[in-house]
Jmol script that loads the backbone (N, CA, C; Angstrom):
load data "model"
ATOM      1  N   UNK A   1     -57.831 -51.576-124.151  1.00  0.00           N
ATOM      2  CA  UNK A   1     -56.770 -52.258-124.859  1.00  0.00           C
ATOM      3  C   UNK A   1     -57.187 -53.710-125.054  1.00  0.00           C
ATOM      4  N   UNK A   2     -56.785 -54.458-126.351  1.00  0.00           N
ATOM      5  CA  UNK A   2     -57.176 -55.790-126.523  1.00  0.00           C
ATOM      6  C   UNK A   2     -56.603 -56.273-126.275  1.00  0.00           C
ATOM      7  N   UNK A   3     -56.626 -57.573-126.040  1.00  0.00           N
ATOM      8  CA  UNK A   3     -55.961 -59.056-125.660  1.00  0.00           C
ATOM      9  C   UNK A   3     -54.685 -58.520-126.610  1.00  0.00           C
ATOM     10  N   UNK A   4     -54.674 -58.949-127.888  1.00  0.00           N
ATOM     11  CA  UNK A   4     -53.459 -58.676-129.033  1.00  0.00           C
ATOM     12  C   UNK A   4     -52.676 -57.410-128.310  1.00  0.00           C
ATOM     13  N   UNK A   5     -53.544 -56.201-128.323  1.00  0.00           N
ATOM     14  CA  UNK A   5     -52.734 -54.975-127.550  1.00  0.00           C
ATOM     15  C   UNK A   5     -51.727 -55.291-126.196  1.00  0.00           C
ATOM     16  N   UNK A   6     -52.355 -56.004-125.562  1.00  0.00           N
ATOM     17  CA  UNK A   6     -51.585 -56.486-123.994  1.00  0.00           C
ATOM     18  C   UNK A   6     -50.714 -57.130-124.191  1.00  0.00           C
ATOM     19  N   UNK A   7     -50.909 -58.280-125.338  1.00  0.00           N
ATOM     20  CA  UNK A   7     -49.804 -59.450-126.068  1.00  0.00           C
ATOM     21  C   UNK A   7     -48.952 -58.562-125.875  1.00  0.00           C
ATOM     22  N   UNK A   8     -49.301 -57.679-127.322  1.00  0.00           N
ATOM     23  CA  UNK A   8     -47.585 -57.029-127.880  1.00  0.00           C
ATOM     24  C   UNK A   8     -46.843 -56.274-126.992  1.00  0.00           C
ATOM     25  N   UNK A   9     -47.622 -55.458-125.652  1.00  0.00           N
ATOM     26  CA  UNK A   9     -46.963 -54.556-125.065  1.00  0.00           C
ATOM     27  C   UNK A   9     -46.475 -55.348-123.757  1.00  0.00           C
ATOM     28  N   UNK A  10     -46.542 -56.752-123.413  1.00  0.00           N
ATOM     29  CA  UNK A  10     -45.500 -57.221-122.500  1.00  0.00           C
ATOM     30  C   UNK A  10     -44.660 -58.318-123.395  1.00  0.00           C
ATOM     31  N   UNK A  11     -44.620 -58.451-124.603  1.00  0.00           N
ATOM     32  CA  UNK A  11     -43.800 -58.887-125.800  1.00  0.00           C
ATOM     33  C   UNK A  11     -42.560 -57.838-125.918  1.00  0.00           C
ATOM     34  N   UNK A  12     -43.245 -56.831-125.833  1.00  0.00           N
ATOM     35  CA  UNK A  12     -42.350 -56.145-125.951  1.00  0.00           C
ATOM     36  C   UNK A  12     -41.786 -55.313-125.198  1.00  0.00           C
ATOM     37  N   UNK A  13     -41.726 -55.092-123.490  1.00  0.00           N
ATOM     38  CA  UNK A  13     -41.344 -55.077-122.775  1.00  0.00           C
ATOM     39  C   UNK A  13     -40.283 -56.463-123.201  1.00  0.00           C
ATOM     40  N   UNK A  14     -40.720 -57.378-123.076  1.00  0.00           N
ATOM     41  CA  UNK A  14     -39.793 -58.753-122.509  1.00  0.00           C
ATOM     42  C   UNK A  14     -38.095 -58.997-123.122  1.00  0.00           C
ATOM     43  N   UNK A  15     -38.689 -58.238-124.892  1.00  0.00           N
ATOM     44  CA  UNK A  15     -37.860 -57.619-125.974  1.00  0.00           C
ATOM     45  C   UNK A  15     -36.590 -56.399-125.164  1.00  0.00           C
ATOM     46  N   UNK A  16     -36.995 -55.475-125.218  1.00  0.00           N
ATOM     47  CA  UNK A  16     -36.616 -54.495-124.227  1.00  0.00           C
ATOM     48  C   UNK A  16     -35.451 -55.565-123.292  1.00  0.00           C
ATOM     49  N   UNK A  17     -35.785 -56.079-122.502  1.00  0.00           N
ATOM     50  CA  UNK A  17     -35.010 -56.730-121.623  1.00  0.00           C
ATOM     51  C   UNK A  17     -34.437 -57.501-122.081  1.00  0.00           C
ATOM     52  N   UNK A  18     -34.415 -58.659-122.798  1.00  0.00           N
ATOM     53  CA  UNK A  18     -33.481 -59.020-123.670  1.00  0.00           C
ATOM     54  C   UNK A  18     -32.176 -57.967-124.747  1.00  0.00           C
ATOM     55  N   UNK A  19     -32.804 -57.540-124.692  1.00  0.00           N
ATOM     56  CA  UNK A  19     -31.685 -56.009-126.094  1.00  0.00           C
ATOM     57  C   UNK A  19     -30.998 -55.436-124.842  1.00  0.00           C
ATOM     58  N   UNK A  20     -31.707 -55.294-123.770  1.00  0.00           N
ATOM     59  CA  UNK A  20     -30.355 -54.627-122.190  1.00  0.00           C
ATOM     60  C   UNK A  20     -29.595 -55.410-122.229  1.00  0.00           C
ATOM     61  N   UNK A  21     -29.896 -56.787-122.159  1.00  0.00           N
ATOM     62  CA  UNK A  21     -28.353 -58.082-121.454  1.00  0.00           C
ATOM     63  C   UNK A  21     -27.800 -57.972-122.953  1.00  0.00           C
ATOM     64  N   UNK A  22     -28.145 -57.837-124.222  1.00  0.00           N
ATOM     65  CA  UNK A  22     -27.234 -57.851-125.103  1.00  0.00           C
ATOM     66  C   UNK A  22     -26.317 -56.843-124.908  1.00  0.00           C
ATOM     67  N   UNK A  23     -27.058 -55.146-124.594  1.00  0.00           N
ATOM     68  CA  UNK A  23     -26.248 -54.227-124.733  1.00  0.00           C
ATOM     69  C   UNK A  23     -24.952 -54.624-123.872  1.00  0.00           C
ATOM     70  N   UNK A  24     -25.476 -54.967-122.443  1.00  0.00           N
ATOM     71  CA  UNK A  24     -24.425 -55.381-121.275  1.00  0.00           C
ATOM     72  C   UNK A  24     -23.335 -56.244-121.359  1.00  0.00           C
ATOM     73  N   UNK A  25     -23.908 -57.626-122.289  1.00  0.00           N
ATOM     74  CA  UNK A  25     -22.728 -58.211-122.745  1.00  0.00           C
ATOM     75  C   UNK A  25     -21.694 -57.737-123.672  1.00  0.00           C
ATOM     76  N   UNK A  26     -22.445 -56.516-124.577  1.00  0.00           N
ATOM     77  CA  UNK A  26     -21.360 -55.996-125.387  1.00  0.00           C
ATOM     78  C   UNK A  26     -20.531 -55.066-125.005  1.00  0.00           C
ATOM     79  N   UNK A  27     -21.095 -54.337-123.287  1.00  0.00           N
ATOM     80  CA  UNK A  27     -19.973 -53.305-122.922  1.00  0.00           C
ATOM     81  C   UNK A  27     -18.949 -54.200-121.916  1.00  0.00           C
ATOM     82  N   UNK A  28     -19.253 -55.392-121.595  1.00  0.00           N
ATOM     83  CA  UNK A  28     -18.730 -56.370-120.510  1.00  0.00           C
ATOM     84  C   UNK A  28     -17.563 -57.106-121.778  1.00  0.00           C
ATOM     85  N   UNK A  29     -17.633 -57.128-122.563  1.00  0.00           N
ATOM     86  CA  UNK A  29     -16.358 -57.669-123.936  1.00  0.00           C
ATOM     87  C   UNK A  29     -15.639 -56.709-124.148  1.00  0.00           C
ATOM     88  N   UNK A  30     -16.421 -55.493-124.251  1.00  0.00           N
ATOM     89  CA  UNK A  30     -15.269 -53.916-124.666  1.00  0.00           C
ATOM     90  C   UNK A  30     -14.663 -54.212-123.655  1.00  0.00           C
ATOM     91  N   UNK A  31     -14.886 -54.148-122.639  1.00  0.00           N
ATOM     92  CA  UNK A  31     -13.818 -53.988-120.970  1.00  0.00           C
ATOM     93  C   UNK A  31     -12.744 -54.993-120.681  1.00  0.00           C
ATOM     94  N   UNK A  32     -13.173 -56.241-121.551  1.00  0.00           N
ATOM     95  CA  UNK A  32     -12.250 -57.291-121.388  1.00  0.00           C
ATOM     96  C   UNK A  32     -11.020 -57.048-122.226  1.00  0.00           C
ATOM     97  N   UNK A  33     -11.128 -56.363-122.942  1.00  0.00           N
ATOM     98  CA  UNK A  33      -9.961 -55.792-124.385  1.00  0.00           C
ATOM     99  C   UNK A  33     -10.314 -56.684-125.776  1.00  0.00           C
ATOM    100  N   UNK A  34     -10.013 -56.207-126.334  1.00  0.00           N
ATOM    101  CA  UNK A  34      -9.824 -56.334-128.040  1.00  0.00           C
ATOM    102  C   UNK A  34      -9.848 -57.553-128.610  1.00  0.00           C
ATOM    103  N   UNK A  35      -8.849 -58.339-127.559  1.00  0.00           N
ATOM    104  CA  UNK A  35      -8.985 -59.725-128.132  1.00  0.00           C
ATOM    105  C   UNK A  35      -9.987 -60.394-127.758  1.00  0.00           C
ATOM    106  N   UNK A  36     -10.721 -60.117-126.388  1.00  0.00           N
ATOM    107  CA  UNK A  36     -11.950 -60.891-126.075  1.00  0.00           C
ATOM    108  C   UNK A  36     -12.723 -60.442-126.827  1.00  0.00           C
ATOM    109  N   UNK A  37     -13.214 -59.061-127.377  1.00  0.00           N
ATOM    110  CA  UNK A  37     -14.226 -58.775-127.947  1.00  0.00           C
ATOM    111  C   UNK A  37     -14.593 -58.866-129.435  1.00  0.00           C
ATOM    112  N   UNK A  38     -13.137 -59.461-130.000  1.00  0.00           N
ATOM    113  CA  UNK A  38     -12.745 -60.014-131.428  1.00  0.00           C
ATOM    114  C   UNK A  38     -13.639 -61.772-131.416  1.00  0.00           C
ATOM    115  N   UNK A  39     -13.366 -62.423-130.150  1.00  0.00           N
ATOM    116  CA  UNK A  39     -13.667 -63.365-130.359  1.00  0.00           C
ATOM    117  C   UNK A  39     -15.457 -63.509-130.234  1.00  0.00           C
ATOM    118  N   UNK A  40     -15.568 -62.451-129.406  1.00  0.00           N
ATOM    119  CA  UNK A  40     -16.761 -62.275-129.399  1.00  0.00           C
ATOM    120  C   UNK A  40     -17.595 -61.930-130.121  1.00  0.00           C
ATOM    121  N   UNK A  41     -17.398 -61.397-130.918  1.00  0.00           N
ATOM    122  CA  UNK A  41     -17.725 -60.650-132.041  1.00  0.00           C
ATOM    123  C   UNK A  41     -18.899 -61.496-132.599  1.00  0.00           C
ATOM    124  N   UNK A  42     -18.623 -62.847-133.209  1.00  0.00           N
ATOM    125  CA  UNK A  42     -19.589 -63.302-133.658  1.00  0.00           C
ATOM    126  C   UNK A  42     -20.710 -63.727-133.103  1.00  0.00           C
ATOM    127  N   UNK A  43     -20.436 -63.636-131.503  1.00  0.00           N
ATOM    128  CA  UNK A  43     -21.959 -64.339-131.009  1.00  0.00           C
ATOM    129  C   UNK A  43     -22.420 -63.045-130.384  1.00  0.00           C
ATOM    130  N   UNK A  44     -22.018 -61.963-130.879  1.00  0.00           N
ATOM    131  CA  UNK A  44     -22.730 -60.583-130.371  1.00  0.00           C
ATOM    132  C   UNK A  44     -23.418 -60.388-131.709  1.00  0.00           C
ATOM    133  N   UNK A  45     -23.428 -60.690-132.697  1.00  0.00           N
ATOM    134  CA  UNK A  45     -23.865 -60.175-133.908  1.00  0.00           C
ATOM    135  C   UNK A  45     -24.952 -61.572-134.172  1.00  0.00           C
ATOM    136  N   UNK A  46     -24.649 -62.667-133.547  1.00  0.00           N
ATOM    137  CA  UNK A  46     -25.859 -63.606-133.764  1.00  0.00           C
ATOM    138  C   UNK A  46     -26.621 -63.536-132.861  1.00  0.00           C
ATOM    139  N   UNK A  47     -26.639 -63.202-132.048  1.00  0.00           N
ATOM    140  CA  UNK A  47     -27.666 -62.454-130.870  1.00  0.00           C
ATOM    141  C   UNK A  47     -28.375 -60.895-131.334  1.00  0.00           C
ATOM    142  N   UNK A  48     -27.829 -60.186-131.947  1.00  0.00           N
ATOM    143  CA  UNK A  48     -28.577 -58.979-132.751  1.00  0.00           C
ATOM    144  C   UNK A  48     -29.257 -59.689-133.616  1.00  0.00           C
ATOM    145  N   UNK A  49     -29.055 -60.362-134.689  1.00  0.00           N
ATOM    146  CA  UNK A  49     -29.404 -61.010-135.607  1.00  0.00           C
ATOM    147  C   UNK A  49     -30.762 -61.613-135.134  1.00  0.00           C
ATOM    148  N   UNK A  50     -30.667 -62.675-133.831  1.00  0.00           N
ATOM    149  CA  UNK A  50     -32.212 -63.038-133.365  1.00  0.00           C
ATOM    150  C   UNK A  50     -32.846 -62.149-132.676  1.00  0.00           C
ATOM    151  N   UNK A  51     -32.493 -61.222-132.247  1.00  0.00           N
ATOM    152  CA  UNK A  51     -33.018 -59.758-131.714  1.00  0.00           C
ATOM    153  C   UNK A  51     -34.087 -59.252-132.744  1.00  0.00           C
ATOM    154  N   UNK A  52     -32.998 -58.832-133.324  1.00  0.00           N
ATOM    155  CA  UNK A  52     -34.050 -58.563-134.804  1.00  0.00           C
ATOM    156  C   UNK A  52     -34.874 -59.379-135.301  1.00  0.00           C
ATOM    157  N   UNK A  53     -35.303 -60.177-135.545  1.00  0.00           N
ATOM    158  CA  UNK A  53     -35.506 -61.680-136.050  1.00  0.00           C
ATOM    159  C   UNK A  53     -37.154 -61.220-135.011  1.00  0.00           C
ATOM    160  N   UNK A  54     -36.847 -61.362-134.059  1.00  0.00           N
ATOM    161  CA  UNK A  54     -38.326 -61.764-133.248  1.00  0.00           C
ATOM    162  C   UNK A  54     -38.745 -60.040-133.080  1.00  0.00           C
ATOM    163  N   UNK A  55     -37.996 -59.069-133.327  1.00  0.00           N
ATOM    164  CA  UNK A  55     -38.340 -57.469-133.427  1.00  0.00           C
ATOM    165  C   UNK A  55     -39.356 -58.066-134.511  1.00  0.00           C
ATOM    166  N   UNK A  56     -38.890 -58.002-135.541  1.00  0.00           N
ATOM    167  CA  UNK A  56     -39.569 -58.130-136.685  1.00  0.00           C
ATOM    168  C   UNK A  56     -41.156 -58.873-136.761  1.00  0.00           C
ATOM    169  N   UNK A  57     -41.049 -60.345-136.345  1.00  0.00           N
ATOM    170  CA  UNK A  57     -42.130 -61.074-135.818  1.00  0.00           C
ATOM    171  C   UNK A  57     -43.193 -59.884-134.788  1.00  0.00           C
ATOM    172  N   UNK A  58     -42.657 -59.349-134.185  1.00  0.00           N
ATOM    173  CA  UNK A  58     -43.670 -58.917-133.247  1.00  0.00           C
ATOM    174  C   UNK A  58     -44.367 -57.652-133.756  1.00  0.00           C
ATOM    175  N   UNK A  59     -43.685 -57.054-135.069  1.00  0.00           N
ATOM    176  CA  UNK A  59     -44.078 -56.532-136.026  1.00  0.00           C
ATOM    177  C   UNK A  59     -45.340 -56.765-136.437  1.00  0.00           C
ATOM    178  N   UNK A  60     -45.317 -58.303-137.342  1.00  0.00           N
ATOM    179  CA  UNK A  60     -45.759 -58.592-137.944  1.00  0.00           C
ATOM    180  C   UNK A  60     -47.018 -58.977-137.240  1.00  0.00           C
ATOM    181  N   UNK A  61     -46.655 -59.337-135.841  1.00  0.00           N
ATOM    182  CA  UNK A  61     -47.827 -59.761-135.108  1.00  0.00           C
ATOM    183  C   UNK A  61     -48.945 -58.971-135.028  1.00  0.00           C
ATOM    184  N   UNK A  62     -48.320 -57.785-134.642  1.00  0.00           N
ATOM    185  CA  UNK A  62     -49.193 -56.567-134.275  1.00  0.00           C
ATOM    186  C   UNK A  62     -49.900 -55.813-135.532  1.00  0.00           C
ATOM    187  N   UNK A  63     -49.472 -56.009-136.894  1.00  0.00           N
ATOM    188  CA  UNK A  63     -50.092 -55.455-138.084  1.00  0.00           C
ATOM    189  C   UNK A  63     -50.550 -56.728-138.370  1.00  0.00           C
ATOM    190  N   UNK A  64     -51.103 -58.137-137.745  1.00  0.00           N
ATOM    191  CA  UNK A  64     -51.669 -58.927-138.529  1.00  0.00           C
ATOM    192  C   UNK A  64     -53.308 -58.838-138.043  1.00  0.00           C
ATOM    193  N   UNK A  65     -53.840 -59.438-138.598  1.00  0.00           N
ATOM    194  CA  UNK A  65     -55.098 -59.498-138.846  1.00  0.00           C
ATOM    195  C   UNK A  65     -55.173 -60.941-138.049  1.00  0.00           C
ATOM    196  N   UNK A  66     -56.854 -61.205-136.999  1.00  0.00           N
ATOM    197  CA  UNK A  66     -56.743 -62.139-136.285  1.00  0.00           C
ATOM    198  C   UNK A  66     -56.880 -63.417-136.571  1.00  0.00           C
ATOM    199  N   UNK A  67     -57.310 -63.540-137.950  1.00  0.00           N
ATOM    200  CA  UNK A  67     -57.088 -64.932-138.303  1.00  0.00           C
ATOM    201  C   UNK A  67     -55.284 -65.325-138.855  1.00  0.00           C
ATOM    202  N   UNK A  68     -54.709 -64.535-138.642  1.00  0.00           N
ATOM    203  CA  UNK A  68     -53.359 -65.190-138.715  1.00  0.00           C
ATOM    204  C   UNK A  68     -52.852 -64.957-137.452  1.00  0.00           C
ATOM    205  N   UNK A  69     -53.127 -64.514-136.609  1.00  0.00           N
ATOM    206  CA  UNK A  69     -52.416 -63.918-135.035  1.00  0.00           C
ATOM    207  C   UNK A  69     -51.711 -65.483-134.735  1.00  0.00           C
ATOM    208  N   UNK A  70     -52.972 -66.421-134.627  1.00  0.00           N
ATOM    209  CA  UNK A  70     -52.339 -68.063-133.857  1.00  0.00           C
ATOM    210  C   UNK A  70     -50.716 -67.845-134.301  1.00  0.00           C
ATOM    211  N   UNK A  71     -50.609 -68.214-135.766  1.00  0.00           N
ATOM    212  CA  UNK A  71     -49.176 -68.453-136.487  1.00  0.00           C
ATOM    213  C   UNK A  71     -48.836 -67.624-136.505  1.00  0.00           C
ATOM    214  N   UNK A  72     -48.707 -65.936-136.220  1.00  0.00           N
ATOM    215  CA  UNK A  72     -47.711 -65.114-136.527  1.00  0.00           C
ATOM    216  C   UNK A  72     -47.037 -65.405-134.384  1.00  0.00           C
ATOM    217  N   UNK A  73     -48.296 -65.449-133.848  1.00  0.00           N
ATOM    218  CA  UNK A  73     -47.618 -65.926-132.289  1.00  0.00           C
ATOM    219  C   UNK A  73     -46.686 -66.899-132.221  1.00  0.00           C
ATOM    220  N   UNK A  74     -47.358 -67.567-132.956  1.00  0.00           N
ATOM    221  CA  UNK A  74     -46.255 -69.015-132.898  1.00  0.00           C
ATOM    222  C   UNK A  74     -44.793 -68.478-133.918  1.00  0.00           C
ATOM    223  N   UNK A  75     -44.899 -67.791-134.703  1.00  0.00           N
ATOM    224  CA  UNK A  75     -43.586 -67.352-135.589  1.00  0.00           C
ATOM    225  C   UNK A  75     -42.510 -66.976-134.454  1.00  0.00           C
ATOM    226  N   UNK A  76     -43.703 -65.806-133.559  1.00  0.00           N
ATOM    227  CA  UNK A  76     -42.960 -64.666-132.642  1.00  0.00           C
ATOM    228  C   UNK A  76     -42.392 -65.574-131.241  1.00  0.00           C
ATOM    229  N   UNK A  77     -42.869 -66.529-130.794  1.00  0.00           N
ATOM    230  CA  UNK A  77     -42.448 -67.579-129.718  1.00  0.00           C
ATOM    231  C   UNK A  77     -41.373 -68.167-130.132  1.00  0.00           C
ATOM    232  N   UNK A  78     -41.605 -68.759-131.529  1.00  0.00           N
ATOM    233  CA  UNK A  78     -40.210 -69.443-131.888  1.00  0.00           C
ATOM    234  C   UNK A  78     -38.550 -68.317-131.916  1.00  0.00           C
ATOM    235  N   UNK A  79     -38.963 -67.335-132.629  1.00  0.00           N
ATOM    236  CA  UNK A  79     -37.763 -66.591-132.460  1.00  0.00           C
ATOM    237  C   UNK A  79     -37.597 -66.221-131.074  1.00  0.00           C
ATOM    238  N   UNK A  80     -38.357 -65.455-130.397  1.00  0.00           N
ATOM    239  CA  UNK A  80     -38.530 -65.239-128.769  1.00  0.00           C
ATOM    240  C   UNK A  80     -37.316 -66.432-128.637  1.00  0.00           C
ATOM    241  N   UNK A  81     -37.520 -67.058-128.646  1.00  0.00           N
ATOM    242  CA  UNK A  81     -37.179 -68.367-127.777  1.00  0.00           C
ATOM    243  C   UNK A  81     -35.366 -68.532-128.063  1.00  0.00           C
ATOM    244  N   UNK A  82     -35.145 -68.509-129.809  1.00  0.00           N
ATOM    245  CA  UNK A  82     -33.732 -68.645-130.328  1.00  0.00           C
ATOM    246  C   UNK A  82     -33.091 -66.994-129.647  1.00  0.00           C
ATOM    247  N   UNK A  83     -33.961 -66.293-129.599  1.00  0.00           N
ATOM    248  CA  UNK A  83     -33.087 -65.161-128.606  1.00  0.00           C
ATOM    249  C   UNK A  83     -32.807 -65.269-127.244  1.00  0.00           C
ATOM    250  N   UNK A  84     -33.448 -65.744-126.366  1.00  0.00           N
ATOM    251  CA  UNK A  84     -33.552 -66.206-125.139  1.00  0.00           C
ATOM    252  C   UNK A  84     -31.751 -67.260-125.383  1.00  0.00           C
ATOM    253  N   UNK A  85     -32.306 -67.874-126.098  1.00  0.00           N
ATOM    254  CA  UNK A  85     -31.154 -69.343-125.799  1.00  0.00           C
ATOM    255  C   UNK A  85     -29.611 -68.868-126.172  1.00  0.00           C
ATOM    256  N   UNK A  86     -29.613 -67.519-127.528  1.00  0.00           N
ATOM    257  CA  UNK A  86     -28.451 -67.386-127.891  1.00  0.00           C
ATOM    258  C   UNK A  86     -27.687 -65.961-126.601  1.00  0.00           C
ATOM    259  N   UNK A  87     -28.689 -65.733-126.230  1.00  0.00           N
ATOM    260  CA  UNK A  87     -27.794 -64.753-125.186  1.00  0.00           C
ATOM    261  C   UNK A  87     -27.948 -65.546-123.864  1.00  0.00           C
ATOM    262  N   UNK A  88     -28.278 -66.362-123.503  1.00  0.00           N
ATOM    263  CA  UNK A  88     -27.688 -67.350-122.173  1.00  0.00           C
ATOM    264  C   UNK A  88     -26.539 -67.686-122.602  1.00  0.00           C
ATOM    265  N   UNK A  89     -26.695 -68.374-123.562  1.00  0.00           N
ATOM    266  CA  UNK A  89     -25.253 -69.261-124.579  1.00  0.00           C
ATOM    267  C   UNK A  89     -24.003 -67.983-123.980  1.00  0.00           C
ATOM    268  N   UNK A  90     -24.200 -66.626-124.252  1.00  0.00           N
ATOM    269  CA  UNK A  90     -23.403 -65.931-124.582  1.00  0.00           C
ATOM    270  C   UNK A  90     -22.918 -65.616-123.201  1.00  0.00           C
ATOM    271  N   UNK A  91     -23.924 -65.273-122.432  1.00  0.00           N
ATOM    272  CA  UNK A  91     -23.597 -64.247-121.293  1.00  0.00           C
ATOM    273  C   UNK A  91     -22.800 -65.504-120.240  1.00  0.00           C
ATOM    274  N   UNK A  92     -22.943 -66.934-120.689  1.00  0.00           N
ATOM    275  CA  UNK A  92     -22.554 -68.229-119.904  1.00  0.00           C
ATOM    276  C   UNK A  92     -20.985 -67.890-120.033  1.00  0.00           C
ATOM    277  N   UNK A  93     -20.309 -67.213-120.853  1.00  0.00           N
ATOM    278  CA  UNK A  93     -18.963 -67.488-121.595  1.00  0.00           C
ATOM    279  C   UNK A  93     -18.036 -66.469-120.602  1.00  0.00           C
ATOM    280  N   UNK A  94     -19.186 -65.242-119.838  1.00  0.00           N
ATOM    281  CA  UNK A  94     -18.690 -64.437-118.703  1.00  0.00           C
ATOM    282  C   UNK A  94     -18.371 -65.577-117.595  1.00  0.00           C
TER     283      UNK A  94
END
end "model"
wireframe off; spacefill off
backbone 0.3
color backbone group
């Protein structure tokens, strides 16, 4: 397995674990009732939103070719990162 191969497969493990605390925060709002999970609503869907966002990047990482790897890493760190921050943000509100 290559360097790039090892990248993507603890990238994406790390992914994986991030998309659990989303799932968790979204069954931890169902339980609170309707109105918590109304209000919630929008920062559960902007947390999918950067979910996807760095899914995608790590996509792109892994079908790129190695003279773009530097910047598609750096694409995939930056979103990494807005996912990281928007589900602390979120799971802080428990």
């Amino acid at each position: 397995m290559g360097d790039k191969d090892q990248f993507g497969v603890s990238l994406e493990d790390q992914l994986a674990k991030w998309k659990a605390k989303i799932d968790e925060s979204k069954a931890e709002a169902e339980k609170k009732g309707p109105a918590f999970f109304d209000r919630y609503a929008a920062d559960l869907e902007k947390m999918l939103g950067k979910y996807e966002k760095a899914r995608y990047r790590l996509t792109l990482l892994r079908k790129g070719g190695s003279d773009a790897l530097h910047d598609l890493k750096e694409g995939f760190e930056g979103a990494f990162a807005e996912l990281k921050t928007a589900v602390t943000k979120a799971l802080d509100k428990f």
